[in-house]
Residue frames as qw, qx, qy, qz and C-alpha x, y, z in Angstrom:
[[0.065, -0.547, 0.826, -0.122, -119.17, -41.60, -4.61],
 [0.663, 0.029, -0.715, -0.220, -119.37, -45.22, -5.10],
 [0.741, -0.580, 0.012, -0.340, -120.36, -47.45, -1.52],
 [0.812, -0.449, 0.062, 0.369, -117.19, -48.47, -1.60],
 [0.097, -0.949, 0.229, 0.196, -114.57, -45.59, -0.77],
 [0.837, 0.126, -0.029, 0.532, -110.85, -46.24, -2.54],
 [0.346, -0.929, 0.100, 0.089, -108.17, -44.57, -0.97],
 [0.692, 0.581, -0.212, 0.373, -104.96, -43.98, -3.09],
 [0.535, -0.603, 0.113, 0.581, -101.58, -42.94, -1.30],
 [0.634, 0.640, 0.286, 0.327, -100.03, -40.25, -2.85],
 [0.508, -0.614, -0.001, 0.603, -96.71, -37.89, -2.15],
 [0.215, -0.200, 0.163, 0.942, -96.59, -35.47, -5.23],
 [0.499, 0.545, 0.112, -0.664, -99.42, -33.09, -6.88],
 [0.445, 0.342, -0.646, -0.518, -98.40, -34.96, -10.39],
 [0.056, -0.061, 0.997, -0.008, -99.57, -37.90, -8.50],
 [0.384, 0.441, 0.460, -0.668, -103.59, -36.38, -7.86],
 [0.677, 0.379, -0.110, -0.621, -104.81, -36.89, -11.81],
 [0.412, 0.147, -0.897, -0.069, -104.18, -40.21, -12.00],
 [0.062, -0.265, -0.888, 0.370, -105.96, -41.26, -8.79],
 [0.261, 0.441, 0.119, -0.851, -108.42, -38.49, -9.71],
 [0.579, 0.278, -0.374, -0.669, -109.64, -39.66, -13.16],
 [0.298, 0.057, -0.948, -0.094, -109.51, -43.58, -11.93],
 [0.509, -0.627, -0.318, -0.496, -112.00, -42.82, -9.62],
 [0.398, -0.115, -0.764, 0.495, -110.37, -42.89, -6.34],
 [0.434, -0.745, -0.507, -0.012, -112.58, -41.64, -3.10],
 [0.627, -0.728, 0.227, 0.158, -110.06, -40.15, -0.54],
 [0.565, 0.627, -0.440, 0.307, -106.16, -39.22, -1.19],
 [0.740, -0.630, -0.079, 0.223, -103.40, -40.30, 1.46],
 [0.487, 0.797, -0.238, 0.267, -100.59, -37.98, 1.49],
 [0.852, -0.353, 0.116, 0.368, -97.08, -38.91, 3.09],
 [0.200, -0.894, 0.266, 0.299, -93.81, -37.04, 2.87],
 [0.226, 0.521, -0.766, -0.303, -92.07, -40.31, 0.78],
 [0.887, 0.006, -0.195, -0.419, -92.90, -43.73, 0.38],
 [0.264, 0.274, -0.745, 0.548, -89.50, -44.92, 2.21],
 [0.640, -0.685, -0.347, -0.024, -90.35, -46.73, 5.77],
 [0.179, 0.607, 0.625, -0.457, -91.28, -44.91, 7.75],
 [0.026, 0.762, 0.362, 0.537, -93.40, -42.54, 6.05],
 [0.361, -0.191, -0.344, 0.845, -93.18, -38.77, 7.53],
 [0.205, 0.815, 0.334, -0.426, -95.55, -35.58, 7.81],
 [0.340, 0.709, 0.248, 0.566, -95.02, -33.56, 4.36],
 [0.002, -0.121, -0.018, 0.993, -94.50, -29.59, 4.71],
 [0.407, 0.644, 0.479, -0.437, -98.05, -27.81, 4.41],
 [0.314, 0.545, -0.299, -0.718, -96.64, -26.12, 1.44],
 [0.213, 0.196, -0.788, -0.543, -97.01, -29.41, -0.43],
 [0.381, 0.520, 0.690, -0.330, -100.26, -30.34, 1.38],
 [0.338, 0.634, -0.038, -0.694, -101.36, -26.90, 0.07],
 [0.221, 0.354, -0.623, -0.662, -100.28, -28.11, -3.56],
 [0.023, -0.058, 0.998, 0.012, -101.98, -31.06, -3.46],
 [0.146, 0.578, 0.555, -0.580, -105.04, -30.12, -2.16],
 [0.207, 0.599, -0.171, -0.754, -105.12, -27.44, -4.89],
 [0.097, 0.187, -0.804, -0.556, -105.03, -30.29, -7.91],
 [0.321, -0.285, -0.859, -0.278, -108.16, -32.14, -7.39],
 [0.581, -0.419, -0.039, -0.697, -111.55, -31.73, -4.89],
 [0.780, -0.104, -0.597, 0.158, -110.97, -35.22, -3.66],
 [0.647, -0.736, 0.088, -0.178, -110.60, -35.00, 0.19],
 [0.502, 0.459, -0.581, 0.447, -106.69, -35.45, 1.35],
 [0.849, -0.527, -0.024, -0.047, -106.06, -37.11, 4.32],
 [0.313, 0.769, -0.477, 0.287, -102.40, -36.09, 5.44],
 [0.689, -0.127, -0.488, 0.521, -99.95, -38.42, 7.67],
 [0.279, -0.881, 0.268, -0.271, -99.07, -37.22, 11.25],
 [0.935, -0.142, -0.089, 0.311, -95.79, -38.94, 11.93],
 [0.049, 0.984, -0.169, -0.019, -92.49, -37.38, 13.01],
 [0.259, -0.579, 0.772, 0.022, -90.04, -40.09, 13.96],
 [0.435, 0.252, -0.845, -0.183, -89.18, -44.12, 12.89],
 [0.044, 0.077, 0.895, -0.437, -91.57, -45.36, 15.59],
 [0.365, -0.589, -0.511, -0.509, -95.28, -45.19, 17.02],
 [0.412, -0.710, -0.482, 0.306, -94.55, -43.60, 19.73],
 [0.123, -0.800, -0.451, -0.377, -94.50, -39.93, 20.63],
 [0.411, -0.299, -0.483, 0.713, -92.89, -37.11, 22.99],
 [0.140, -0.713, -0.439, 0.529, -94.34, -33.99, 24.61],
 [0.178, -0.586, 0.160, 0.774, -92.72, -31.84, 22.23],
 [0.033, 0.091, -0.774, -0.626, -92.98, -33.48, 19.34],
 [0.107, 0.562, 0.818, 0.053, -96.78, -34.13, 20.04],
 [0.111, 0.741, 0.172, -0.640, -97.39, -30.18, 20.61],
 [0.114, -0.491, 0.460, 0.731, -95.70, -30.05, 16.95],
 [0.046, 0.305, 0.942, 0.129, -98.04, -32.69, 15.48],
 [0.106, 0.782, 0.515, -0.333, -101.13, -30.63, 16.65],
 [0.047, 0.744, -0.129, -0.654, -99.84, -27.39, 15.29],
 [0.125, -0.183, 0.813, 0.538, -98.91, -29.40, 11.86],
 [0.211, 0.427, 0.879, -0.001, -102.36, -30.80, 11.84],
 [0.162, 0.825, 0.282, -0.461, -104.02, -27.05, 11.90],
 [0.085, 0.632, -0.443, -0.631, -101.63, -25.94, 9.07],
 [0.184, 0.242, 0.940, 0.155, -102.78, -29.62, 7.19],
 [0.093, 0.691, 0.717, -0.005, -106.37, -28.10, 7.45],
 [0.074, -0.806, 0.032, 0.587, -105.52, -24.69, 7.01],
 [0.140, -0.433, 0.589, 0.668, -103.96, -25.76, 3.56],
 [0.502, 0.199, -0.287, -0.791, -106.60, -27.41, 2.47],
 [0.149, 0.086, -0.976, 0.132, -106.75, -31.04, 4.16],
 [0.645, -0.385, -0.448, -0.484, -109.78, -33.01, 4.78],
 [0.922, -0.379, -0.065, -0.038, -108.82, -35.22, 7.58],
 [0.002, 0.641, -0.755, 0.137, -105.26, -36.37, 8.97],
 [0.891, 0.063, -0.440, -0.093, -103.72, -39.97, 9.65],
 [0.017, -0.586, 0.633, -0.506, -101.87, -40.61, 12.44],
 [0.905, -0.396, -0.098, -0.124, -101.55, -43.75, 15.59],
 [0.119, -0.704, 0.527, -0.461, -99.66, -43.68, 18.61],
 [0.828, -0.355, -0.417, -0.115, -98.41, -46.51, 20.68],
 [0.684, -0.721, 0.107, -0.018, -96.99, -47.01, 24.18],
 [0.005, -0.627, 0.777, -0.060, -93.97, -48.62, 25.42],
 [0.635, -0.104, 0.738, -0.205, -96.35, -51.64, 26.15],
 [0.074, -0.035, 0.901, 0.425, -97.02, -51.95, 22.35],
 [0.077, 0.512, 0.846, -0.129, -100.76, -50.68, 23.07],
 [0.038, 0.719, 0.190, 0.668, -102.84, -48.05, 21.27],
 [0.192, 0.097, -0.181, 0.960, -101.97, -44.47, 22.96],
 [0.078, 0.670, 0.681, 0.285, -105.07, -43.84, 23.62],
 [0.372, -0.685, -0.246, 0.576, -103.77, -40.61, 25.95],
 [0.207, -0.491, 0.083, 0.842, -102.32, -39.61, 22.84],
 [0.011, 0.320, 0.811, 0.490, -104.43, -40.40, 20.27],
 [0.027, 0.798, 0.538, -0.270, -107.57, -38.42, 22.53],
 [0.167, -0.830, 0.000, 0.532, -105.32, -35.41, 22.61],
 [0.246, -0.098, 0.482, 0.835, -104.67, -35.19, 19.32],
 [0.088, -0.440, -0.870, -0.205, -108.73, -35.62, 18.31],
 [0.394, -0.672, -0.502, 0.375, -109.48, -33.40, 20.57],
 [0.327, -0.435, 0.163, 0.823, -107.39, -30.78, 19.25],
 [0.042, 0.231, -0.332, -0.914, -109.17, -30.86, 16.22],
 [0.397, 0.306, 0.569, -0.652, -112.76, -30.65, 16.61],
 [0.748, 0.421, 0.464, -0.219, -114.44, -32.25, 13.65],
 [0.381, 0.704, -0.561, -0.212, -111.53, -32.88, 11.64],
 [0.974, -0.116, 0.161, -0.111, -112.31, -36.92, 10.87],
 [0.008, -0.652, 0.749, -0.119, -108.85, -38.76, 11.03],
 [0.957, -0.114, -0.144, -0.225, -107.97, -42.39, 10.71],
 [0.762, -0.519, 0.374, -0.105, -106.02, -44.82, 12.42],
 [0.549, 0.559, -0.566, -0.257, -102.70, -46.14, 10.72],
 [0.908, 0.099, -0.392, -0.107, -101.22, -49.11, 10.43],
 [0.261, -0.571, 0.553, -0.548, -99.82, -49.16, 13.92],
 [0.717, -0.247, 0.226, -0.612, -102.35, -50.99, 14.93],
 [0.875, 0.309, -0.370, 0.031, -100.54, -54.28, 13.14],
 [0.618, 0.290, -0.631, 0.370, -97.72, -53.96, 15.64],
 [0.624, -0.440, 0.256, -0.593, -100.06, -53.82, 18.88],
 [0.226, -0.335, 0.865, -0.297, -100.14, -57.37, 20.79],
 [0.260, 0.340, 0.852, -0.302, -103.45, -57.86, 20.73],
 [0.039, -0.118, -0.385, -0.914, -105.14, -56.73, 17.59],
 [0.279, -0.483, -0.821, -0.121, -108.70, -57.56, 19.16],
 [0.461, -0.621, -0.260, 0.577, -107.97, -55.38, 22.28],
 [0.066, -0.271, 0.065, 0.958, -106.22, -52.42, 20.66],
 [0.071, -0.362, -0.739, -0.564, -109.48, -52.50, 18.15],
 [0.266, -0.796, -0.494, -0.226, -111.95, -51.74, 21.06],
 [0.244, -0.640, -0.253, 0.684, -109.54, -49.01, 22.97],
 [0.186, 0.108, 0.459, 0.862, -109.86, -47.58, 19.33],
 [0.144, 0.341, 0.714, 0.595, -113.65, -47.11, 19.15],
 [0.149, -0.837, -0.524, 0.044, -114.71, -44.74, 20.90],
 [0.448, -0.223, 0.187, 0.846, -112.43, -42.06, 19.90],
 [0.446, 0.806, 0.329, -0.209, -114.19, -38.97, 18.45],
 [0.132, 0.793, -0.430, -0.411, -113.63, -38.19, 14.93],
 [0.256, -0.281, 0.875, 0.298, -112.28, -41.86, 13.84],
 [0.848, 0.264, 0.042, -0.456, -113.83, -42.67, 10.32],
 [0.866, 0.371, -0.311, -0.127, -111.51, -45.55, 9.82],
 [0.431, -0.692, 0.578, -0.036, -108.63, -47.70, 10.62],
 [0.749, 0.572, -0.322, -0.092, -106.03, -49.15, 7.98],
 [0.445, -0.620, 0.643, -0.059, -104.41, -52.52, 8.87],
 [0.541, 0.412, -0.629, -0.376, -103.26, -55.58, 7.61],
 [0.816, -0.493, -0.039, -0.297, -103.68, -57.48, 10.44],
 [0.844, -0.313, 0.119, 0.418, -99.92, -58.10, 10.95],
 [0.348, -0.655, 0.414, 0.527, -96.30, -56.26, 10.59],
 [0.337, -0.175, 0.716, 0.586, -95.63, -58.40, 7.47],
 [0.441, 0.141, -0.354, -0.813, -98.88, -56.70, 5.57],
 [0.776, 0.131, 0.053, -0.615, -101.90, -59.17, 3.98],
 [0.738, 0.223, -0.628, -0.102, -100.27, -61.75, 3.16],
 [0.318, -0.012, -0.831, 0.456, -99.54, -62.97, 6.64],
 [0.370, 0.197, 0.385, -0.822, -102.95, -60.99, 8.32],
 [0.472, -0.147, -0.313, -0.811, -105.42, -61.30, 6.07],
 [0.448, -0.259, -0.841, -0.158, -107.19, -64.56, 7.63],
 [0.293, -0.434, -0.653, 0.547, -106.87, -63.03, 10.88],
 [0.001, 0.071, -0.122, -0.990, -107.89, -59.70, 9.42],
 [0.448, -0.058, -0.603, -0.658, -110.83, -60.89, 7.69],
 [0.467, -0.452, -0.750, 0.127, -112.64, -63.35, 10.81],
 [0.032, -0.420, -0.509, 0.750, -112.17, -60.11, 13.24],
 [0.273, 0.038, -0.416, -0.867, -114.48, -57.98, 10.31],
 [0.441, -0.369, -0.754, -0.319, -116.63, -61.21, 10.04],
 [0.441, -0.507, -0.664, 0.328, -117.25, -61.24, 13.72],
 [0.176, -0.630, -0.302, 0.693, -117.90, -57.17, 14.33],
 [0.314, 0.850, 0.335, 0.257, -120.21, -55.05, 12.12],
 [0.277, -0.938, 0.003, 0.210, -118.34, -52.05, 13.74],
 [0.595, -0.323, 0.589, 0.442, -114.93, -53.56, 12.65],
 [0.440, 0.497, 0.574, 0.480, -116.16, -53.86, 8.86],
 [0.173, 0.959, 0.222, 0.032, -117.50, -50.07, 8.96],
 [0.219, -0.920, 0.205, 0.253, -114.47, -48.78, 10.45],
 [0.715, -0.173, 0.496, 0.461, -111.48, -51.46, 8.60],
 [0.479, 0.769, -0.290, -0.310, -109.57, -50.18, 5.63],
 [0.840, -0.290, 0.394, 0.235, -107.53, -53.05, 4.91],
 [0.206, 0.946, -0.239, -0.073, -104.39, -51.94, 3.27],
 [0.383, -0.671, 0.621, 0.131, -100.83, -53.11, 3.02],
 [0.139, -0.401, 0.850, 0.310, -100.54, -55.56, 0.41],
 [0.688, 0.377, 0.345, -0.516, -104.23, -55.88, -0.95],
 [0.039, 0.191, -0.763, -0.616, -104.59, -57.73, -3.98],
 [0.385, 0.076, -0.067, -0.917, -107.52, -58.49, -5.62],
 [0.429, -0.258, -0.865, 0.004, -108.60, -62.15, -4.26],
 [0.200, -0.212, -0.741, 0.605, -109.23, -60.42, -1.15],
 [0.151, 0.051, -0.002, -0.987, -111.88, -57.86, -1.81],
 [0.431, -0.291, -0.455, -0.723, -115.11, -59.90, -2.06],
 [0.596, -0.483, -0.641, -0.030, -114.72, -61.38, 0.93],
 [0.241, -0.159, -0.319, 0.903, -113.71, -58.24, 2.77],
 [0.315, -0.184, -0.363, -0.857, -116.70, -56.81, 0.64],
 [0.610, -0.304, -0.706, -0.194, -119.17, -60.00, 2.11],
 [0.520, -0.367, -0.604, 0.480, -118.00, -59.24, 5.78],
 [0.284, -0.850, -0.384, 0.224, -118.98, -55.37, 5.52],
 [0.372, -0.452, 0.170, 0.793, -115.93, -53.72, 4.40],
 [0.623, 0.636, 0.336, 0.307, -116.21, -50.98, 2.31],
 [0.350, -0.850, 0.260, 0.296, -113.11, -49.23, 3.06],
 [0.879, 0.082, 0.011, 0.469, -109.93, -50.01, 0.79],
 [0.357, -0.812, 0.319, 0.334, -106.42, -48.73, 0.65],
 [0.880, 0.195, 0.252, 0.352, -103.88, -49.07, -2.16],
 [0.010, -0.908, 0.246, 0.339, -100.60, -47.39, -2.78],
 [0.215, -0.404, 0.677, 0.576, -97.84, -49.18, -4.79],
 [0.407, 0.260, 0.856, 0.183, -100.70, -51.22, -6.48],
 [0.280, 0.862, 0.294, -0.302, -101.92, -47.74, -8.16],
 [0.053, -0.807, 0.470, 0.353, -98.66, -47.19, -10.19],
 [0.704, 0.599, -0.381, -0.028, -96.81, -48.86, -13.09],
 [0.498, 0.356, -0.693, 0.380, -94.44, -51.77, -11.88],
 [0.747, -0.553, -0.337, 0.150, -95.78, -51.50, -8.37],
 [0.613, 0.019, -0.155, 0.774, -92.97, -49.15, -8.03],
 [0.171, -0.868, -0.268, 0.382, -93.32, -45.59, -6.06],
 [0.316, -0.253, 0.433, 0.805, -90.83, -44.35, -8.67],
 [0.068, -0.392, -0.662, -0.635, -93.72, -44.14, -11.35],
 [0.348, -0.113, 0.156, -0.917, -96.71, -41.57, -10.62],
 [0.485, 0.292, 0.768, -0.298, -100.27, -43.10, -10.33],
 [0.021, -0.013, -0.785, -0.620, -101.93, -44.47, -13.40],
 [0.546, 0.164, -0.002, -0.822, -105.36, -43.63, -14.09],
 [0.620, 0.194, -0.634, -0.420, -105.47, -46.89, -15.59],
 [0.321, 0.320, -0.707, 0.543, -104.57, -48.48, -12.46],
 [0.182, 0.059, 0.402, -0.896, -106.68, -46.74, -10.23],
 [0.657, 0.092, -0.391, -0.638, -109.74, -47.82, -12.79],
 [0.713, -0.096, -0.689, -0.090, -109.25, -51.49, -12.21],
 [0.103, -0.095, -0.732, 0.667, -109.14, -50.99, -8.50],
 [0.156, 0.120, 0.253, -0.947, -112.55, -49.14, -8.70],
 [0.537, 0.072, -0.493, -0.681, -113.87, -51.38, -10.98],
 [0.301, 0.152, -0.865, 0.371, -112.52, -53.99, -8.64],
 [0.116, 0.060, 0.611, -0.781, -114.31, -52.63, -5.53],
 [0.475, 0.089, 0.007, -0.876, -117.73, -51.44, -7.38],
 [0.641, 0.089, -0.665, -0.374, -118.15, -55.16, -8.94],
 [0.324, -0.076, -0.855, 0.398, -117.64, -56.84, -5.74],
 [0.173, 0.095, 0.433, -0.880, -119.89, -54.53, -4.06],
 [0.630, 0.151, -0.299, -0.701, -122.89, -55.55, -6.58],
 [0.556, -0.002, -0.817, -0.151, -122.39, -59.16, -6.34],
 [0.088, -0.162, -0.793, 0.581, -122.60, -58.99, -2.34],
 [0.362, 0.196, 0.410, -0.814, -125.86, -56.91, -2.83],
 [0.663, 0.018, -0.464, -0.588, -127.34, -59.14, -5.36],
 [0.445, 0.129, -0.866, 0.188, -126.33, -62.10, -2.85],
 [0.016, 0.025, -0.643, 0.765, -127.53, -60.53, -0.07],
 [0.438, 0.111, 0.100, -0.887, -130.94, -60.06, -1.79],
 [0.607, 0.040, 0.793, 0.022, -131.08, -63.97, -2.57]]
C-alpha cells in the first residue's frame, strides 16, 4: 500500500473493480448515496467483500440524524457483528448528543462491543459546535484509525482553511484526519505537508461526478496518482 491510504465510497459489488484496479486503499460501503446515507443489509456487505481483498469499512447509521436510541443502538451492535461476520474490515459510524457534541457514551459502547474491529469517525463531527473540542473527546477512543470531515456542514469548500490549520497545529489530528466531502485536488499537498495521509473520495471516483455511474478505474488512478505525487514532493521537501 502506498503511504497515503485512498478511500473510495462504494454501494454496489459492480462498484469494487473500478476502485480496485485504480488503486484505492480501503472501500466505504453505504446503503445509497442519497442524504443520509444508511447501514446496507449484510447480504450485500457479504457481496462486496467477496469482489476484491481490499478492506471494507461499512456505515453504521439507522436514522436522518446523529443521534441514537437504546434500541436502535442494541441493533447497530448486532449489525456491526454480521458487517464482520460477512466479511468487513472495520465499520463507520458517529454519534452526537442533543448538545451537538460527540456521543462519546455512545460511541465507547459501540467500540467496545467490538474488540479490535478498527472503525472511523464520520462526518458528524462537521456538525459538532466546536470542531477543536469534539476532536479531543474523539481521541482516546479504542479502535479509532481515523476521522472523515470537512471541517463544516457545507463540505471543503467552506472548511477546508479551518480544516487544514487544526491538522497544521496537531500531529495527532493529521494521523487520524481523512478529509473528505468535497476534496478536489488543490487541496492535497497541503493536507499532504501538514501530515495527512488519509483521503476520502466518493462522487469524484465516477464519471460526471454522478453516483448514477459506477466507479472508474480511470478515476480512481488520478486520485492515486494524485495522492502518491504529493506524498514524494513533501518527502523530497522535507529532506531539503
Amino acid at each position: 500500500m502506498s503511504e497515503a491510504l485512498l478511500e473510495v465510497t462504494v454501494l454496489d459489488p459492480r462498484d469494487v473493480p473500478g476502485a480496485a484496479e485504480g488503486g484505492a486503499d480501503r472501500l466505504h460501503l453505504v446503503s445509497r448515496a442519497t442524504s443520509p446515507a444508511t447501514s446496507p443489509e449484510p447480504a450485500l456487505v457479504s457481496a462486496v467483500a467477496r469482489e476484491s481483498e481490499l478492506p471494507v469499512f461499512v456505515l453504521l447509521r439507522l436514522n436522518d440524524s446523529w443521534t441514537t436510541t437504546g434500541g436502535e443502538l442494541t441493533r447497530l451492535v448486532g449489525l456491526a457483528e454480521d458487517y464482520v461476520g460477512c466479511g468487513a474490515a472495520g465499520v463507520s459510524f458517529g454519534f452526537l448528543d442533543a448538545d451537538l457534541e460527540v456521543d462519546r457514551e455512545v460511541c465507547a459502547h459501540v467500540a467496545a462491543a467490538l474488540p479490535g474491529v478498527p472503525w472511523t469517525f464520520g462526518r458528524a463531527i462537521d456538525d459538532t459546535l466546536d470542531l477543536r473540542r469534539s476532536w479531543r473527546y474523539l481521541l482516546d477512543l479504542p479502535g479509532l484509525v481515523g476521522v472523515r470531515s470537512a471541517g463544516s456542514p457545507r463540505g471543503l469548500d467552506a472548511g477546508y482553511d479551518e480544516l487544514l490549520a487544526l491538522a497544521s497545529s496537531d500531529a495527532t489530528v493529521a494521523r487520524l484526519l481523512i478529509p473528505g466531502g468535497g476534496l478536489v485536488a488543490e487541496h492535497v499537498p497541503w493536507f499532504v505537508r501538514a501530515g495527512v495521509r488519509q483521503f476520502h473520495v466518493g462522487p469524484q471516483a465516477r464519471p460526471g461526478a454522478s453516483y448514477k455511474a459506477f466507479v472508474d478505474a480511470g478515476h480512481v488512478r488520478s486520485w492515486r496518482l494524485l495522492l502518491d505525487d504529493a506524498v514524494r514532493h513533501e518527502q523530497a521537501r522535507a529532506a531539503g
